[in-house]
N, C-alpha and C positions, 0 to 999 in steps of 0.2 A: 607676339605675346604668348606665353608658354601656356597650355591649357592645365587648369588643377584637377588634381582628383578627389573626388568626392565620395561619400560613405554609402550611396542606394547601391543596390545590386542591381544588375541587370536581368529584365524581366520581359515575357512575352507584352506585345504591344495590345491595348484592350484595343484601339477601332484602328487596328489593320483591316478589317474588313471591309472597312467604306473602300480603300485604295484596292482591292480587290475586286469589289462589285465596281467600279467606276472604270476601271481597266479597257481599253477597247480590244475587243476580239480578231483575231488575225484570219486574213483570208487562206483559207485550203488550197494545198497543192492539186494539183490532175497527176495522175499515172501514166495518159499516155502519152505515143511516140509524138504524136503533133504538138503544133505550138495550140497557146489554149487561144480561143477565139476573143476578140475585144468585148469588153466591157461595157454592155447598154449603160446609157448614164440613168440614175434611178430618179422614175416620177415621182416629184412632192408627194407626202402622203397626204389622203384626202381627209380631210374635217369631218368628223361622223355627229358634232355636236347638232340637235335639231336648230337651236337658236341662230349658227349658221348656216344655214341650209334654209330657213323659211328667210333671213337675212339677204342671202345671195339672189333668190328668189324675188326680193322685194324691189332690190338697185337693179339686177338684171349686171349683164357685163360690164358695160358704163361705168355703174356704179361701187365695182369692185373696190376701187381705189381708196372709198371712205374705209372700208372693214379694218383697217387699223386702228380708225376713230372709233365704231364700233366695238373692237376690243377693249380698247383702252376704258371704254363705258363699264362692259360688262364686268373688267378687274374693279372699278369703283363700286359695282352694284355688291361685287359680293366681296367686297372687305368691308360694305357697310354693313350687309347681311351675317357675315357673319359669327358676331358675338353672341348673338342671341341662339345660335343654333348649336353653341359649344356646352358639352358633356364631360364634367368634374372624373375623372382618377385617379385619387391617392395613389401616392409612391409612398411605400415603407423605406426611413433612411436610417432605421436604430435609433443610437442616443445621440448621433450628431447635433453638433449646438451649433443656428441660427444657418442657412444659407445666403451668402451675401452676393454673389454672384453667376451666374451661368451661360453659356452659351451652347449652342448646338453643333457635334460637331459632324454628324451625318443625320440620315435620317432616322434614327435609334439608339442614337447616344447624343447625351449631355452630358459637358464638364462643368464641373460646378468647385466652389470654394466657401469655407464654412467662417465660422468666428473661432469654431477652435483648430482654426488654421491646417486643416485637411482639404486636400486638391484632392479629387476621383470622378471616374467618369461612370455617370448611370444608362445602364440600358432600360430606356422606356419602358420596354416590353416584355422583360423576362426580370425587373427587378435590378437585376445583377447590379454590386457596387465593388468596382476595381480604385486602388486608392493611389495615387501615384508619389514616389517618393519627390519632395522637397530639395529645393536646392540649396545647398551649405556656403555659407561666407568661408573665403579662406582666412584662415589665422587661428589661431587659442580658443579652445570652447570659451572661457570667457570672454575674448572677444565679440564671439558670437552670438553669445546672452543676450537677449533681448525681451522684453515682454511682450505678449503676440497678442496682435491685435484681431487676427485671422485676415481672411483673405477678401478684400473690399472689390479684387477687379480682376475681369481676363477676358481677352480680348482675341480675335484671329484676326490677322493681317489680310488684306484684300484678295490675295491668291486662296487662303485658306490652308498656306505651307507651313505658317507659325504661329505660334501660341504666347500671349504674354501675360505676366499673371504676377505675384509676389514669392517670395521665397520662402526659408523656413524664418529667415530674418525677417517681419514685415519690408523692412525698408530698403529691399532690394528687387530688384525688377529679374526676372526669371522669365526663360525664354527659351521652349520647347519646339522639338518639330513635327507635323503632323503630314501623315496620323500616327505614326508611332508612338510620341509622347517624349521621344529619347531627349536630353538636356542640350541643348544650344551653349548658350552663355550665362550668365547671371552679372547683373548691375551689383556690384558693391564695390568699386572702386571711389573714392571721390564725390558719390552720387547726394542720396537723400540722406538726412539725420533724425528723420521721423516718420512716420506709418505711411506706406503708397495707397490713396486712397482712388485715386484713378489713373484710366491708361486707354491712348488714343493711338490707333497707328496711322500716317502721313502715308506712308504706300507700304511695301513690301519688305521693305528692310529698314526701316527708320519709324520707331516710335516714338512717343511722349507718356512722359509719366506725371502725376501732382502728387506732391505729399504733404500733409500736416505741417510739416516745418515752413512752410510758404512759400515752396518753389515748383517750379514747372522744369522737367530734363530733358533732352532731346538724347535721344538713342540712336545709334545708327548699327549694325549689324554686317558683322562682314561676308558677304557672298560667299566665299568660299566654304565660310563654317556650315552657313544656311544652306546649301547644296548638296551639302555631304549625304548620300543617299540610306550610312550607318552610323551610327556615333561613334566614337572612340570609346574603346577600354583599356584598362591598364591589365597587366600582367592575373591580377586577383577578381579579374573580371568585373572592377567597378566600374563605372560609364565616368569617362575626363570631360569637360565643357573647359567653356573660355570662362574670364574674369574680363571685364569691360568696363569703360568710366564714360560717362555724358558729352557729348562734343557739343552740348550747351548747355546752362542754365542759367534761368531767371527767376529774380524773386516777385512775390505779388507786394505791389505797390502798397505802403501802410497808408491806412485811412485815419482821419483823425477823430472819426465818432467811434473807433472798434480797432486803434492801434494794434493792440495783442492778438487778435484773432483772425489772422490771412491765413487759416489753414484750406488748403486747394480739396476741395470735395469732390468737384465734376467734369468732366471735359468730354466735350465735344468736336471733329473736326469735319472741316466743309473743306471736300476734294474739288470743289468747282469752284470755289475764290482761292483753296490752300491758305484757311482761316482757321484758328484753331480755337476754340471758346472755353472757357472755363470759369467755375463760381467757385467763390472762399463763401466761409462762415460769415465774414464780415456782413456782409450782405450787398456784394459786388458782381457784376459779370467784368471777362477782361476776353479781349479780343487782340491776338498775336496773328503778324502775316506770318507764315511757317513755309521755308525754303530751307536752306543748310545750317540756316539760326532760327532763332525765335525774335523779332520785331514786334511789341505791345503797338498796338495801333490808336485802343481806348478803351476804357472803365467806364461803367456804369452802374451807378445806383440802383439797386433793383427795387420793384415798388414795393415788394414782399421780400422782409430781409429775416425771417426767421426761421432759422432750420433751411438750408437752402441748398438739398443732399441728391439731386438730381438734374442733370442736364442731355435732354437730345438733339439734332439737326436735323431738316428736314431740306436736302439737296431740292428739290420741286419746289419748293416752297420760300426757298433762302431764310428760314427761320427757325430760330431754338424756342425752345421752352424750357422753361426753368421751375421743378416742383421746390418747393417750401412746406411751410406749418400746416397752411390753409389752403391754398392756390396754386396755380400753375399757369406763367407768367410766360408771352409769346414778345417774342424780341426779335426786330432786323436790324442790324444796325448801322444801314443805310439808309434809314428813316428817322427823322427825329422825334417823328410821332408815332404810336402802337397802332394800329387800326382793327385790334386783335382784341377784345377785352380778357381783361381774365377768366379761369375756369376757378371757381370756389369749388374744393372738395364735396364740402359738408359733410366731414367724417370725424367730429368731435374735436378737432386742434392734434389729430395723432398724425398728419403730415401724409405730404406726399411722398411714398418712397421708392417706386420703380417708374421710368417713363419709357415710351418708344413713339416713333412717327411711323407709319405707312403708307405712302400718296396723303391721304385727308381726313385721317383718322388720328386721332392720338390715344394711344392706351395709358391706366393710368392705375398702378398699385399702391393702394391704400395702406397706413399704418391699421388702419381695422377690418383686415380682411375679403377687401371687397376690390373687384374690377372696375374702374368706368371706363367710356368709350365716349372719346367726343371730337363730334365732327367741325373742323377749322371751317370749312365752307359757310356750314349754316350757323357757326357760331354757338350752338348749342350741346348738351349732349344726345345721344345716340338714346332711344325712347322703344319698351316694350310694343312687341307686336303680337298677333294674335296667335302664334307658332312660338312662345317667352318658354326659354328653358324653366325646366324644376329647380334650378339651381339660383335663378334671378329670385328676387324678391317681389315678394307676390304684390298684386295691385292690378289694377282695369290700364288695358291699354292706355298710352300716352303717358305712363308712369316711365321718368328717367332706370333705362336699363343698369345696375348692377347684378354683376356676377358674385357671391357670394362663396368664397372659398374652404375647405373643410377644417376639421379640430388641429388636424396632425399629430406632433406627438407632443407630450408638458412632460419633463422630470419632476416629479415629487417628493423634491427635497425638502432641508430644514428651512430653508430660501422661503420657498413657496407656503410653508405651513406658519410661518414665524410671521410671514411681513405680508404674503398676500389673502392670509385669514384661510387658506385652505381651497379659496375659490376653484371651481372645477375646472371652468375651458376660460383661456383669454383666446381671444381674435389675435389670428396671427399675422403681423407686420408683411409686406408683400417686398422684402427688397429687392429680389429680382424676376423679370420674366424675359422668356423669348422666344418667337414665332418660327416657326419653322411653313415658310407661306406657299411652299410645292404641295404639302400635304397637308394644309389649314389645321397646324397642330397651334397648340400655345403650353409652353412650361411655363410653369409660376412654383416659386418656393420662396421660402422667408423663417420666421418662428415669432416667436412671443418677442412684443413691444419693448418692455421693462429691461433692461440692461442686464441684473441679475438673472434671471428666469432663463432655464437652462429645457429648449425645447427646439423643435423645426419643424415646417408644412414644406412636401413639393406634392404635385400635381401635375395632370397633363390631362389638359382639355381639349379636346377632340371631338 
């Protein structure tokens, strides 16, 4: 398949640096006549943490052998710990409208995706916002006309060699390599005929997409392109990619209480069954075994069927959850019973709209600006302690912990003065966040709830 040429220029890569810093360093030549002596093999390095060491102390040699159970303890202690001990930083993004998506793509940059359909990547730490060009449908600007939805999803593939996200089409799947950023391929052949609203990768060169129209795509990606260590340019120095079409798709089954509304919202996949989850509007989960096709296995009725715009996996656990209006809904679907109750927001009916899993944690972004944190084990949420950020809302210990996030930015338009009375600050919707858990960081951005209202919050809590 001939690759096309497309209209970005080519440009310095923003996190070349990560590949850089990650690099492993080469051993030194010797000068002299002789051969060089062998290589002591290098002792483990030693634990300097006190907790092990009064630990090792306690089992004596014997007892060495638990410290892996001991670790595994201490990583629970402090991802229960800590929410409570994270500290708000606005990030300045301009007039960007609404962030809908983000991921991390080293330690100091996040790429993110807007509603008015801008891809760029943010350096945490110095501000900086590099904006990366768009990938073009080939054929007739008019063909490529489309109303933009912006960018609902992006994803890196398990290596963390590629990047998949939407086009300047919404409804085409775009497919970058990292860290450079340089263009892979772009989905517009045969693919989606409505807005890509999620995107799951299966391993390293084969993803899944769901779009609005009510289908689910399997992608597969050819080694060869994915490998290429530079992108191609043509002669005028614009960067060539592939044009590619789905080696499956499948529609979401019509329901007969919500015929018209199987538009695919969420997807999830579980790399330990190679199960792939996903929820429509309707108010459905559907579960596909995922090998070289897509095989629907079963639908379920969710108990909370309104607004049902977020779905995670939890591999430890064999369990999703699914955010809706009010709730956030814990599903096996090897059970015919829940044994999980619900979590109720209680955030006014503004929805649940970012989720993640961590071992036994579940984080949870609120249409009203706020964090919660709730832990699957004990069934409950995560509860102020006597160390409670400035940032939680205030109350006497054993008050359920929320993180309460800042104004960001509002545009004060005719919008805003006409219909929403001039009000000063709305609470801003949290549609996405993500943890960066080497350096217990956490990005969160979103903007104003209201559809019209032209505004964005990101942060990074630290």
């Amino acid at each position: 398949m001939a690759p096309q040429q497309t209209g970005s220029r080519k440009r310095k890569a923003p996190a070349r640096e990560a590949a850089a810093a990650g690099s492993s360093s080469q051993g030194s030549s010797s000068q002299g006549d002789g051969p060089l002596p062998p290589q002591q093999p290098k002792r483990p390095a030693a634990r300097r943490s006190l907790l092990h060491y009064l630990k090792g102390r306690e089992v004596g040699a014997r007892g060495r052998a638990g410290l892996p159970d001991f670790e595994g303890e201490l990583r629970g202690y402090a991802v229960q710990k800590l929410p409570e001990l994270l500290r708000e930083r606005e990030l300045a993004l301009g007039t960007l409208n609404k962030v809908f998506a983000s991921q991390w793509l080293n330690a100091r940059q996040v790429v993110c995706g807007t509603k008015c359909n801008t891809l760029f990547v943010l350096d945490v730490r110095s501000g900086q916002i590099t904006r990366i060009p768009l990938m073009r449908d080939r054929g007739s600007a008019a063909a490529r006309a489309q109303p933009s939805c912006g960018i609902h999803a992006i994803q890196l593939n398990p290596s963390k060699t590629l990047l998949a996200t939407g086009g300047e089409n919404p409804n085409s799947l775009a497919v970058y390599q990292l860290p450079t950023m340089d263009p892979v391929c772009l989905g517009d052949r045969h693919g989606h005929r409505d807005w890509i609203f999620a995107i799951a990768w299966m391993s390293d060169t084969v993803a899944v997409s769901g779009s609005r129209d009510g289908t689910v795509a399997l992608w597969r990606m050819d080694p060869e392109v994915c490998h290429r260590s530079v992108a191609w340019h043509s002669d005028a120095g614009l960067p060539v990619y592939a044009h590619i079409r789905p080696r499956d798709m499948e529609s979401i089954p019509r329901a007969s209480t919500n015929p018209s509304n199987r538009k695919v919202r969420a997807l999830a996949f579980s790399g330990k069954n190679q199960e792939l989850g996903a929820v429509s509007l309707d108010g459905y989960f559907h579960l596909w075994k995922a090998r070289s096709t897509l095989s629907r296995l079963l639908s379920i009725r969710l108990p909370y069927c309104r607004e049902n715009v977020c779905l995670t996996y939890c591999d430890e656990l064999s369990l999703y959850a699914v955010g809706s209006q009010s709730h956030v809904s814990f599903l096996d679907p090897r059970q015919g019973h829940q044994n999980i109750r619900p979590l109720c927001s209680r955030e006014g009916g503004t929805g649940v709209r970012s989720l993640s899993f961590y071992q036994h944690i579940v984080t949870v972004g609120t249409g009203h600006g706020s964090l919660l944190f709730y832990d699957i084990r004990a069934q409950k949420l995560l509860e102020e302690g006597a160390s409670a950020s400035a940032y939680s809302s205030p109350g006497p210990a054993g008050r359920k912990l929320r993180l309460t996030c800042g104004r960001g930015w509002l545009n004060h338009d005719d919008l805003w003065v006409n219909y929403f009375g001039g009000v000063g600050e709305f609470p801003n919707a949290l549609y996405t966040h993500c943890y960066n858990w080497p350096e217990m960081k956490l990005f969160v951005a979103g903007g104003p709830l209201p559809s019209g209202l032209h505004g964005n919050y990101a942060g990074l809590w630290c």
